[in-house]
VMD Tcl script that draws the C-alpha trace (Angstrom):
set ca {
  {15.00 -11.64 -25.41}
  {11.63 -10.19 -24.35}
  {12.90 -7.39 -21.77}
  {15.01 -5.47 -23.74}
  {11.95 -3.99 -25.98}
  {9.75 -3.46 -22.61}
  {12.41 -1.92 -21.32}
  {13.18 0.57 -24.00}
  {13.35 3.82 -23.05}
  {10.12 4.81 -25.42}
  {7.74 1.89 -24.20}
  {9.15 2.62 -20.13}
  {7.99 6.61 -20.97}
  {4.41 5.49 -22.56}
  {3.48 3.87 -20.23}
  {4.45 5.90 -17.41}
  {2.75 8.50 -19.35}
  {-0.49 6.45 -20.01}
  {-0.73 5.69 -16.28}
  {-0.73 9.66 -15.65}
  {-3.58 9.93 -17.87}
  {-5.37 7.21 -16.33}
  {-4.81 8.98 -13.19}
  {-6.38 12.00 -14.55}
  {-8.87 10.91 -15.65}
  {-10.00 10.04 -12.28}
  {-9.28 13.10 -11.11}
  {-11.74 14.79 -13.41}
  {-13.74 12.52 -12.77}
  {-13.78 13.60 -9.32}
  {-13.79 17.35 -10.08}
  {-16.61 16.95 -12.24}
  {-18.46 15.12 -9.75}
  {-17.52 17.34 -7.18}
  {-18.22 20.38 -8.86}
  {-21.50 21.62 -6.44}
  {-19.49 20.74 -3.41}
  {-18.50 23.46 -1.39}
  {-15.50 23.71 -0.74}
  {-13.63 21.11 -2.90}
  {-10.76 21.92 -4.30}
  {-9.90 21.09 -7.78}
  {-7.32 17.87 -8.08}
  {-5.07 16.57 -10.98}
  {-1.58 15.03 -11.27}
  {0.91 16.42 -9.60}
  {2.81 18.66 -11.50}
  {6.25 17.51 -9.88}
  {5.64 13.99 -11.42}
  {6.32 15.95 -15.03}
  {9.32 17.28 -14.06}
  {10.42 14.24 -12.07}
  {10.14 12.34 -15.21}
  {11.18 14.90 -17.29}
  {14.58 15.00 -15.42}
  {15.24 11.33 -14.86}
  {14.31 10.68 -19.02}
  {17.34 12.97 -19.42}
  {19.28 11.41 -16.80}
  {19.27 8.11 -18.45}
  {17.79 7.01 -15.11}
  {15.51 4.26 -16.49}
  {15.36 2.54 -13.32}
  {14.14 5.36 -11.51}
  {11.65 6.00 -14.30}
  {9.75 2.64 -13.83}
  {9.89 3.23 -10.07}
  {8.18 6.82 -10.25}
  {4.29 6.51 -10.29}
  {2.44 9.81 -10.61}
  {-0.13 10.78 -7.55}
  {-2.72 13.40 -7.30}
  {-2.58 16.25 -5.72}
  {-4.65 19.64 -5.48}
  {-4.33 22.02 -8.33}
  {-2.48 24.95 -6.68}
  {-3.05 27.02 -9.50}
  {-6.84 26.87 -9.54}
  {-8.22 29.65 -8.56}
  {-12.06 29.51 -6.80}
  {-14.34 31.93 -8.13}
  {-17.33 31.02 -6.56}
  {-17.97 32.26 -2.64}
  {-18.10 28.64 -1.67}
  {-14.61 28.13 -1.76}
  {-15.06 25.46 -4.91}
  {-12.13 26.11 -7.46}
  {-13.57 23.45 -10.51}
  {-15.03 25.09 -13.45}
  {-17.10 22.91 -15.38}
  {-15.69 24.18 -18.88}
  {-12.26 23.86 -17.87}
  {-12.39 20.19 -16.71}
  {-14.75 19.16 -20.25}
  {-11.81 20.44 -22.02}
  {-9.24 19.22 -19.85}
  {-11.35 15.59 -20.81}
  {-11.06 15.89 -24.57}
  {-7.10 16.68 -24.12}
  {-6.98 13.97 -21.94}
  {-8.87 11.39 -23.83}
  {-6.77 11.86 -26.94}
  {-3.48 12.03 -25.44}
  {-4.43 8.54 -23.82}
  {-5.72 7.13 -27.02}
  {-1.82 8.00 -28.64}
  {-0.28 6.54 -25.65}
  {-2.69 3.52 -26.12}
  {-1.43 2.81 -29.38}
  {1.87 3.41 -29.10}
  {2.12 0.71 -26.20}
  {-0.30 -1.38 -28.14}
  {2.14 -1.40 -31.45}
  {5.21 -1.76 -29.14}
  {3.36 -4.91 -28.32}
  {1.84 -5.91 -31.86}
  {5.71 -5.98 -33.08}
  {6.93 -8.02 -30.29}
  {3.50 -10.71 -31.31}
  {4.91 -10.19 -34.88}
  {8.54 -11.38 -34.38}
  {7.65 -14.25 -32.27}
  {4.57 -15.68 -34.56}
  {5.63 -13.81 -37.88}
  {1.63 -13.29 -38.05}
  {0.90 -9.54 -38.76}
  {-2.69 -10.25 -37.62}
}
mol new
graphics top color blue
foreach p $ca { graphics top sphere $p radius 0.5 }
foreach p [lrange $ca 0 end-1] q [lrange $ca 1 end] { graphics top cylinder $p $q radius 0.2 }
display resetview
């Protein structure tokens, strides 16, 4: 009775998205920490994890979609500006933080209600 609502196809895509953005975070993490290293090269989630999913969502595929974990990779598209070879800017990853922080915080509660209605059918408790 349980696994049909986790495995709807809206809680499966939540939280493969929420463990992206935990995943991200890391990564800025990283760049930020990294960003006076010479050198490093700016990392984030691989960009063939959103298309993956994108692709497989549309497929139906929801098998696939709980198999498919997202991985970091460097950011091909950043560009170093800087003659040590170091391709984080510092503005760029503070931003990339913010957009970060709230798109976890709607994933957050849209896995947490998922749950919180599952809590309420069983007990019949709101609370």
């Amino acid at each position: 009775m349980v696994d049909p609502i986790f495995q709807s196809q809206n809680y499966q895509l939540a939280r493969k998205l929420l463990d992206a953005s935990v995943l991200r975070q890391e990564a800025i993490a990283s760049n930020i920490a990294n960003s006076e290293t010479p050198g490093y090269r700016r990392l984030d989630v691989a960009t063939d994890f959103a298309s993956q999913l994108r692709s497989l969502v549309a497929s139906g595929d929801m098998k696939s979609v709980q198999e498919l974990q997202p991985h970091l990779a460097e950011d091909a598209n950043a560009r170093s500006m800087r003659p040590d070879g170091n391709t984080v800017e510092l503005d760029r990853e503070l931003l990339e933080m913010n957009r970060n922080t709230v798109d976890h915080s709607f994933l957050t509660d849209l896995v947490s209600n998922n749950i919180k209605q599952l809590r309420m059918a069983i007990t019949g408790n709101v609370s």
